[in-house]
C-alpha positions in Angstrom: 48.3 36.9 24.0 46.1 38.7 21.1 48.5 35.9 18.6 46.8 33.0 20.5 43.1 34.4 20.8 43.6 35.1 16.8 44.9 31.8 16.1 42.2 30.0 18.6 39.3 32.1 16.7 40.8 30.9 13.4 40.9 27.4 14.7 37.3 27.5 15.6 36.5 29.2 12.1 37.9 26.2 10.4 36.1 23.8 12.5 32.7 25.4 11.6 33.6 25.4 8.0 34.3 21.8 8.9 30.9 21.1 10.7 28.8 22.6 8.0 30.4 20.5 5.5 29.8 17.5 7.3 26.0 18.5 8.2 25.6 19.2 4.4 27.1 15.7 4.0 24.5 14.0 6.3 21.6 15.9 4.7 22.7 15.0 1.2 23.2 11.1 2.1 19.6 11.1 4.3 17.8 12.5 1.0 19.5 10.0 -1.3 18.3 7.3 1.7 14.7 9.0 1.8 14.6 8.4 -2.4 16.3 4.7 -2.1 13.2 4.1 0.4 10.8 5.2 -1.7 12.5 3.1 -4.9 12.4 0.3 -2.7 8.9 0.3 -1.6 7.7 0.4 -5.4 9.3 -2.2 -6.4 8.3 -4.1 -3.7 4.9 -3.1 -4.4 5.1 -3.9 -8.2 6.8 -7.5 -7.6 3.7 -8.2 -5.1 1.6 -7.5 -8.0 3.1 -9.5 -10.6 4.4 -12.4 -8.6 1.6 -14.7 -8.9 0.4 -13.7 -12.7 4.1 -14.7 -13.2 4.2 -17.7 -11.5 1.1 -18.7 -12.7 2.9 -18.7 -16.8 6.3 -20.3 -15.5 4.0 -23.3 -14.0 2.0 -23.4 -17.4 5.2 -22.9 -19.8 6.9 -26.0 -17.4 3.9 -28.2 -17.9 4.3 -27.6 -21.7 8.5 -27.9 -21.4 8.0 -31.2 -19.2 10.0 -29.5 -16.8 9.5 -28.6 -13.0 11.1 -26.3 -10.4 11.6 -25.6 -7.1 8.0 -24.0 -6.9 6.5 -20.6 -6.2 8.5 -18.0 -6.3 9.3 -16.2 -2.9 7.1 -13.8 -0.9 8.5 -10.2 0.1 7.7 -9.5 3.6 8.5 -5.9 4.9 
C-alpha cells in the first residue's frame, strides 16, 4: 500500500514539474506576443506617417517617368 501512495506522490511530483514548465511556456510566448504588439503598433504608426509624403514623390517621380499606377497606396486600419 505505502509502494502505491509513493508511486502516486511521485506521479503528482512529475506532473507539477510538468505544469510549471508549461506555465513558464505560456508566460514566455505572452511576453514575446506583448513585444510583437508593441512592434506592430510602431510600425503602423510610422507607415501612417510616411504614407502620404511617400505617395506624394511616387506620383511626382511617375509624372516625370510617363508612367502611372494603380494609385494611392493602401490605408492601415486597426
Amino acid at each position: 500500500m505505502e509502494d502505491k501512495l509513493d508511486l502516486i506522490l511521485e506521479q503528482l511530483k512529475n506532473l507539477d514539474k510538468r505544469l510549471t514548465l508549461v506555465e513558464n511556456t505560456l508566460q514566455n510566448i505572452n511576453n514575446a506576443s506583448v513585444k510583437m504588439d508593441d512592434h506592430i503598433n510602431f510600425i503602423q504608426k510610422t507607415y501612417n506617417t510616411i504614407r502620404k509624403p511617400l505617395n506624394f514623390m511616387t506620383n511626382r517621380i511617375e509624372v516625370l517617368m510617363g508612367t502611372s499606377s494603380n494609385g494611392n497606396l493602401p490605408e492601415i486600419k486597426k
